[in-house]
C-alpha positions as CSV (number, residue, x, y, z in Angstrom):
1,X,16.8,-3.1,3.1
2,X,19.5,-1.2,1.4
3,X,23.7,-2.4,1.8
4,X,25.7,-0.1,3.5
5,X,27.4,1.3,0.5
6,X,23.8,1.9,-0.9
7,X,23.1,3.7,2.1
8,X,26.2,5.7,1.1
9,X,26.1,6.5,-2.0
10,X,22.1,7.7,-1.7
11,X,24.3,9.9,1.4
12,X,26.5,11.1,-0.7
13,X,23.7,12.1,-3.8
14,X,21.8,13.8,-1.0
15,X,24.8,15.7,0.3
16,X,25.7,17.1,-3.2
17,X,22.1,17.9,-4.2
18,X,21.8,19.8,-1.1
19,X,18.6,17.5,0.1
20,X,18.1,17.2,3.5
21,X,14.8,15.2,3.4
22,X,16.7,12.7,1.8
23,X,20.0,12.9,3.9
24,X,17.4,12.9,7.5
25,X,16.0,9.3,5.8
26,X,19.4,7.9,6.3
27,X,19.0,8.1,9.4
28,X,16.8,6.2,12.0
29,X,13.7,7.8,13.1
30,X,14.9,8.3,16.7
31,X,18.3,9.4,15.7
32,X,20.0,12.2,17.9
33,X,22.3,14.8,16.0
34,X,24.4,16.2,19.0
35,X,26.2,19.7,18.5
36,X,27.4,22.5,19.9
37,X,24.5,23.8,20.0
38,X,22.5,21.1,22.2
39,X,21.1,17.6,21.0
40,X,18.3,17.6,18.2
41,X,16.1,14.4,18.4
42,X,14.6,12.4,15.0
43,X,14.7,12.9,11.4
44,X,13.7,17.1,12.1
45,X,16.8,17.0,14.4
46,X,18.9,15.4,11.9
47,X,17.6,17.7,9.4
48,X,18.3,20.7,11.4
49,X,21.8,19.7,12.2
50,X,23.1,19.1,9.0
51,X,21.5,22.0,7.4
52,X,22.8,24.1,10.0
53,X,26.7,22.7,9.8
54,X,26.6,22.2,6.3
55,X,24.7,25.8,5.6
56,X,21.7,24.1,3.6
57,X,18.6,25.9,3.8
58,X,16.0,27.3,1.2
59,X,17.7,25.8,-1.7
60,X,21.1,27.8,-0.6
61,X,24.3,25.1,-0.9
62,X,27.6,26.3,0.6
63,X,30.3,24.0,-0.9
64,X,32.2,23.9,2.9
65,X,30.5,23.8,6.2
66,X,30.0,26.3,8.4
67,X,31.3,24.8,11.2
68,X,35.2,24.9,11.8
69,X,34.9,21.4,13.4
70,X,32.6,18.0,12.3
71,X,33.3,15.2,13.9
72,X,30.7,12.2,12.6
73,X,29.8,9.2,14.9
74,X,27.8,6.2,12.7
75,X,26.3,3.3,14.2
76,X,24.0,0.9,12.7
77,X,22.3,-2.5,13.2
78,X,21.6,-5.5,11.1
């Protein structure tokens, strides 16, 4: 089991190399990405989410999101 700064920095790796596969397995597999656009359910939701706000997608990086608001809500158990 990774720390919580591990799980960060591996976050934060992901973020700037654009990989949502690796992003989506910070997350839990029953995680739920809720946006504007509805609630997306699991890894694929989480993928979908953050791709879509943060404009990933085919290799394409956009160094701002797309979305005018994020708001991010993190929970986690030990």
């Amino acid at each position: 089991m990774r720390s919580p700064q591990e799980t960060f920095q591996n976050h934060v790796r992901a973020l700037a190399a654009g990989d949502l596969d690796a992003l989506a397995a910070n997350f839990a597999p029953d995680a739920v990405f809720i946006s504007s656009a509805g609630v997306l359910r699991g890894r694929e939701g989480v993928k979908q989410g953050i791709g879509a706000v943060l404009c990933l997608s085919a290799g394409r990086t956009v160094a701002h999101p797309c979305s005018p608001a994020t708001s991010c809500s993190w929970s986690g158990r030990v």
